[in-house]
Every structure is written in structure tokens, then in C-alpha cells.
MARFI-824824 format. One record per residue (C-alpha): residue number from 1; y, x, z. Coordinates in steps of 0.2 Angstrom, whole numbers, plus 2048, in hexadecimal, padded with zeros to 3 digits. Example, Ala and Ser with C-alpha at 12.3 -4.5 7.8 and 13.67 -1.06 7.14 Angstrom:
BEGIN
<atom><num>1</num><north>7EA</north><east>83E</east><up>827</up></atom>
<atom><num>2</num><north>7FB</north><east>844</east><up>824</up></atom>
***
This chain:
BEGIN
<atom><num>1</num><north>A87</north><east>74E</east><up>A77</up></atom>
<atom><num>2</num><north>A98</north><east>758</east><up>A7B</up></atom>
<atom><num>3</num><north>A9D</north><east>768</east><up>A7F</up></atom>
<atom><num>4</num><north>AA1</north><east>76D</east><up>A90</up></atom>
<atom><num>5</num><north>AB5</north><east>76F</east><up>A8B</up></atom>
<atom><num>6</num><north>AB4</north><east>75D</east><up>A82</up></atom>
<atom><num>7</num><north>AAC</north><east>755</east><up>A93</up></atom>
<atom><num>8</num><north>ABA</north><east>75F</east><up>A9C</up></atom>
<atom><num>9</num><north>AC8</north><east>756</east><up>A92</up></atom>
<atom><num>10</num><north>ABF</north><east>747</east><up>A95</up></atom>
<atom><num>11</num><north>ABF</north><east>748</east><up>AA5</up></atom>
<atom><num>12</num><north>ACF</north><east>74F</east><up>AA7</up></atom>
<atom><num>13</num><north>AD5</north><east>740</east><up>A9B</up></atom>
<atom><num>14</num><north>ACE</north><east>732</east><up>AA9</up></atom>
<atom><num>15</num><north>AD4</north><east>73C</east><up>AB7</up></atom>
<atom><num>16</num><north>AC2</north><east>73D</east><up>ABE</up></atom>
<atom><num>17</num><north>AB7</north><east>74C</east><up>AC0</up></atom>
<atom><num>18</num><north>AA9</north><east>754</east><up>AB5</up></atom>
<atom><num>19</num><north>A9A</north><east>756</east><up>AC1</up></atom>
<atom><num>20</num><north>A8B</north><east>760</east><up>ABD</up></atom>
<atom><num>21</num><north>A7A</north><east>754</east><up>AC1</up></atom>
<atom><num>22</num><north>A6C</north><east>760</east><up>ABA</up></atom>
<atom><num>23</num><north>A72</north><east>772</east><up>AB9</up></atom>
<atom><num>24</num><north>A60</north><east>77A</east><up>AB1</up></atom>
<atom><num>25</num><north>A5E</north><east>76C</east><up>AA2</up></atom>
<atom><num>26</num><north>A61</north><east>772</east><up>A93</up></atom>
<atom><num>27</num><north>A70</north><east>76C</east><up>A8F</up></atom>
<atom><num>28</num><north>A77</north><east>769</east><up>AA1</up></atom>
<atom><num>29</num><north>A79</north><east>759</east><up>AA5</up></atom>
<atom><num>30</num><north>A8C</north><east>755</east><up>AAC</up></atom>
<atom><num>31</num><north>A93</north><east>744</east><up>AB1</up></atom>
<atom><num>32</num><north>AA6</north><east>73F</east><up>AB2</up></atom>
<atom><num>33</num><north>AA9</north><east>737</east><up>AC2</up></atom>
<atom><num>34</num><north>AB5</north><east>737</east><up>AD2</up></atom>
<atom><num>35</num><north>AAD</north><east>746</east><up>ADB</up></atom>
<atom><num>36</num><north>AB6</north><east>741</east><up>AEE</up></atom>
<atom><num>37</num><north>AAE</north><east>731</east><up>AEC</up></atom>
<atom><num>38</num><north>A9E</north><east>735</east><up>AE7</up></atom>
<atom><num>39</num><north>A9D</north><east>742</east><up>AF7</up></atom>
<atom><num>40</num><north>AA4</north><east>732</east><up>B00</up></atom>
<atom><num>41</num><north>A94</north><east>726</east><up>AFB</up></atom>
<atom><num>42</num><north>A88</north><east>734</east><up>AFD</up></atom>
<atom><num>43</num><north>A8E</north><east>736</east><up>B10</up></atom>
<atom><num>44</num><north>A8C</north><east>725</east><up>B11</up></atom>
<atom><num>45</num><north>A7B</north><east>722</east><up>B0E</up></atom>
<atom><num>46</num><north>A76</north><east>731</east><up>B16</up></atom>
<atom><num>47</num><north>A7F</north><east>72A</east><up>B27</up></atom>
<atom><num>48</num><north>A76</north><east>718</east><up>B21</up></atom>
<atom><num>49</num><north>A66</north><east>722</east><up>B23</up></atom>
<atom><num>50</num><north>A67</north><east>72C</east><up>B31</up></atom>
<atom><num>51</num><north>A6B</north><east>71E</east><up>B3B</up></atom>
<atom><num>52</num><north>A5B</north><east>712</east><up>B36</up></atom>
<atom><num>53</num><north>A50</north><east>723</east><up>B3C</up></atom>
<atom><num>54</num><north>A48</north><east>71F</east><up>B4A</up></atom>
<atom><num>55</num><north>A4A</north><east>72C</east><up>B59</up></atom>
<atom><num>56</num><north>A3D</north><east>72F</east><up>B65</up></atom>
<atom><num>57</num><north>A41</north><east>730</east><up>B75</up></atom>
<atom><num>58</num><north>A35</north><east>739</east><up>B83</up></atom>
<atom><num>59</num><north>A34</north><east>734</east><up>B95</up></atom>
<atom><num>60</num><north>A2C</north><east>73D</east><up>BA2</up></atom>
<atom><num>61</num><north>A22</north><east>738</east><up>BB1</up></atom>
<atom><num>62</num><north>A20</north><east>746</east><up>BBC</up></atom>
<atom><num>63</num><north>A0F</north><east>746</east><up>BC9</up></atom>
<atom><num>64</num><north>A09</north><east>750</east><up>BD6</up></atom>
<atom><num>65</num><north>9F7</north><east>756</east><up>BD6</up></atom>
<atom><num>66</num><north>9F3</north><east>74B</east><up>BE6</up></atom>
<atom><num>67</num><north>A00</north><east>73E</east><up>BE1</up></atom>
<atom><num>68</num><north>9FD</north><east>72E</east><up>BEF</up></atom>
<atom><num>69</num><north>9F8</north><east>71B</east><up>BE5</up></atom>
<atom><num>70</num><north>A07</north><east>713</east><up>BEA</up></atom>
<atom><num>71</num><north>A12</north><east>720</east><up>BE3</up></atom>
<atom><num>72</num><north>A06</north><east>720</east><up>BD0</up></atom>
<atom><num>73</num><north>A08</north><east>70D</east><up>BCF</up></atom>
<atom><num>74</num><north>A1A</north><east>70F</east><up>BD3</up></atom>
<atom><num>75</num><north>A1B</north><east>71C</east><up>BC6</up></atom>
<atom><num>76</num><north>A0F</north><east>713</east><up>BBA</up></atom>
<atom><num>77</num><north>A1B</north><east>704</east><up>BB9</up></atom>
<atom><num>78</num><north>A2A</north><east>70C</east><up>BB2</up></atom>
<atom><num>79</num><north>A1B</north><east>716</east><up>BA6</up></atom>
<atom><num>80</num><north>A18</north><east>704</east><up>BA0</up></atom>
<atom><num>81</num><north>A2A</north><east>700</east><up>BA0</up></atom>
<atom><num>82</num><north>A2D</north><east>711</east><up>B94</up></atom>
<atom><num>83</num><north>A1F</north><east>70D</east><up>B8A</up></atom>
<atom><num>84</num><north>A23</north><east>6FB</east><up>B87</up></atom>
<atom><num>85</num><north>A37</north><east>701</east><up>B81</up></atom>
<atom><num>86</num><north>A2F</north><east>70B</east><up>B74</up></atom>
<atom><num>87</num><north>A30</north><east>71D</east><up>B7D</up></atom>
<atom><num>88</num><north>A24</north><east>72A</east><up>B7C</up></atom>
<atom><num>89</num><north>A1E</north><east>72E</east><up>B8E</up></atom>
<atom><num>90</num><north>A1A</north><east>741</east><up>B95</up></atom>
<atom><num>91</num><north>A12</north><east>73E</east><up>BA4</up></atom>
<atom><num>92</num><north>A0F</north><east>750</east><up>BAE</up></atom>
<atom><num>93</num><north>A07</north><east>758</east><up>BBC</up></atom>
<atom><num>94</num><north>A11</north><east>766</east><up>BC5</up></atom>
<atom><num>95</num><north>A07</north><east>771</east><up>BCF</up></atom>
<atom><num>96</num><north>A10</north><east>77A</east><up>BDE</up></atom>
<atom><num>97</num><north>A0C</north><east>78C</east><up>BE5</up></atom>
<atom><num>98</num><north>9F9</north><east>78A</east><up>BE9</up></atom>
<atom><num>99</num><north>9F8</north><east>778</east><up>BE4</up></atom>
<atom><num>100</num><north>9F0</north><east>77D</east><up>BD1</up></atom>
<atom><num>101</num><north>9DF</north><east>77F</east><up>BDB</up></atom>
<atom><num>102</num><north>9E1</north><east>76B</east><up>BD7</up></atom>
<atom><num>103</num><north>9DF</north><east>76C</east><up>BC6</up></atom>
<atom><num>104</num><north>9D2</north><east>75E</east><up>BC4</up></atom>
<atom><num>105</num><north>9DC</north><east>753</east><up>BCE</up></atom>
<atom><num>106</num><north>9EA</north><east>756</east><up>BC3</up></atom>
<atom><num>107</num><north>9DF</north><east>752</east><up>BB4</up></atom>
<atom><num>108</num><north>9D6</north><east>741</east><up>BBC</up></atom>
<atom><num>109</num><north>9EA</north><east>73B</east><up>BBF</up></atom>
<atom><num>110</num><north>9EE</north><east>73E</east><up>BAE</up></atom>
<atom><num>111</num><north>9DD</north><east>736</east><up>BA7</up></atom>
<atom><num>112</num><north>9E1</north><east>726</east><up>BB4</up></atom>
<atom><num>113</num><north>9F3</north><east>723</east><up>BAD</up></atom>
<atom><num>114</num><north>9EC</north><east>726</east><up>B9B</up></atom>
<atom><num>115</num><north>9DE</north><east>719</east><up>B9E</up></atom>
<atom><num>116</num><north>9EC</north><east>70D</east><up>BA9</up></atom>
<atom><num>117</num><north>9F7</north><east>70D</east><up>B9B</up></atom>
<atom><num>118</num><north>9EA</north><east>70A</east><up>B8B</up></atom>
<atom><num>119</num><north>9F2</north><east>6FA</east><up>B89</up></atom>
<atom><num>120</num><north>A02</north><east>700</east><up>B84</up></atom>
<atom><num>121</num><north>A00</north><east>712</east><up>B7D</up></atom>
<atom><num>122</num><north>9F4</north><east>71D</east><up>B77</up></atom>
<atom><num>123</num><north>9F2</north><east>72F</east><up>B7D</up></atom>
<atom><num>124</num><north>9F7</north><east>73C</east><up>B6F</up></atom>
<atom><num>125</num><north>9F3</north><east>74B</east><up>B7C</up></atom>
<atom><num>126</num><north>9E6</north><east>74B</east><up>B86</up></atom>
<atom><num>127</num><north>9EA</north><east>754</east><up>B97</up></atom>
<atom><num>128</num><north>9ED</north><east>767</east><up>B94</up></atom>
<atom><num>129</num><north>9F5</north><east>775</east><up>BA2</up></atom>
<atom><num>130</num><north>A02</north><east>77E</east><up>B9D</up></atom>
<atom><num>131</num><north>A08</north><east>78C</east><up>BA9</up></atom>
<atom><num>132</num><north>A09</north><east>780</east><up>BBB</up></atom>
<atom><num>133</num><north>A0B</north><east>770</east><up>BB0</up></atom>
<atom><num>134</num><north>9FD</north><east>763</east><up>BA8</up></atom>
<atom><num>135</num><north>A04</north><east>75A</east><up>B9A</up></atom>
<atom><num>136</num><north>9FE</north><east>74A</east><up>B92</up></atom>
<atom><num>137</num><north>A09</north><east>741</east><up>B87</up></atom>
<atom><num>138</num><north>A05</north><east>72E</east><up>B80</up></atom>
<atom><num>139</num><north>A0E</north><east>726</east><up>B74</up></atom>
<atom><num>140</num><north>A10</north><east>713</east><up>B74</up></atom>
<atom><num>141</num><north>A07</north><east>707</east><up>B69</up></atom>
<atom><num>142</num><north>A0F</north><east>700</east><up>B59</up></atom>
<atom><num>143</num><north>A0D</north><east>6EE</east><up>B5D</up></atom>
<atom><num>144</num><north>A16</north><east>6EF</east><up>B70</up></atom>
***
């Protein structure tokens, strides 16, 4: 065990640092290293890890409460096609001026896509209305 002033010289002597590991062990613990290269390594691996994250991506799919069939299977395609590239999907019912009287209608398009799509996602919110919007979000199956 040294003293702080021997590490110094030490230190000083290998033209490296004396960096403190554990600051509240009694003694401290200190290393003698190359501090810019350390802080070089660390932002290394740190970059390493941010970029093997994996970053979720939402897509939306807007409806209308009285949304025609050829426009949901248009619609329900590129659903598939977000669902299938990994993306999480929000699909949404906007309700215009007097339209919210249409709630249920809203809530049966929802349930119909979520039921279209069970193959390729599961729902992690079931159809809920918030202000002149009803959200459902699915989230695609691991496997796919």
C-alpha cells in the first residue's frame, strides 16, 4: 500500500495518471493509467452500446369512423407491411365536428384491424378515446 504522494511520483515517474477507482473505501483505491485513453475506451463502448439498442419506431394509420372497405384493406396492407418490418403500429380513429356521435363505429374498426392483424401483432392497447381521437396500438410478434 502507498501513500497518495508515493503513487503521485509513481505516476508522474511513468508519465501516466493516478486515477481514483473507489473514492469511499477505506483506503481509496487509485490506479495509474493514461486518463485521455481511458475516457477514449469508455466512449467507445458506450457508442458500441447505443448502437446495438434497438429503436422503436411507431407508425400510424389514421381511420375515419365510417372508413369505406376498400380504403381499410388498402390501409390494412401497409398495417401488415409495418408490422412485418418490425414497427409498432398506432392505428387511430379521428372524429370530425359531429362525427364523435360514431363512437362505436370507431371502436368495431379498431377491433376489426386488431383481429385482421392477430397474425402479425398483438394489441398492447385496447381501443380507448382520447379527446376526438381512438387509439389502439399493437405491437408486432417476436417471431415475424
Amino acid at each position: 500500500m502507498y501513500k497518495i504522494t508515493q503513487a503521485l511520483e509513481i505516476a508522474d515517474e511513468q508519465g501516466l495518471d493516478l486515477v481514483e477507482i473507489s473514492p469511499n473505501a477505506v483506503p481509496p483505491v487509485c490506479k495509474v493509467m493514461d486518463y485521455k485513453k481511458f475516457l477514449y475506451e469508455q466512449k467507445k463502448r458506450d457508442k458500441a452500446l447505443k448502437s446495438k439498442a434497438t429503436k422503436v419506431v411507431i407508425k400510424e394509420i389514421r381511420f375515419g369512423p365510417q372508413t369505406d372497405d376498400h380504403d381499410y384493406e388498402f390501409k390494412k396492407k401497409h398495417a401488415e407491411k409495418f408490422l412485418k418490418e418490425g414497427a409498432k403500429l398506432k392505428a387511430f380513429v379521428f372524429f370530425k365536428g359531429r362525427s364523435i356521435i360514431y363512437q362505436e363505429q370507431g371502436q368495431i374498426l379498431l377491433l376489426r384491424l386488431a383481429q385482421d392483424l392477430e397474425e402479425f401483432g398483438k394489441v398492447e392497447q385496447m381501443p380507448k378515446l382520447e379527446g376526438k381521437r381512438m387509439i389502439m396500438f399493437i405491437a408486432p410478434k417476436k417471431g415475424k
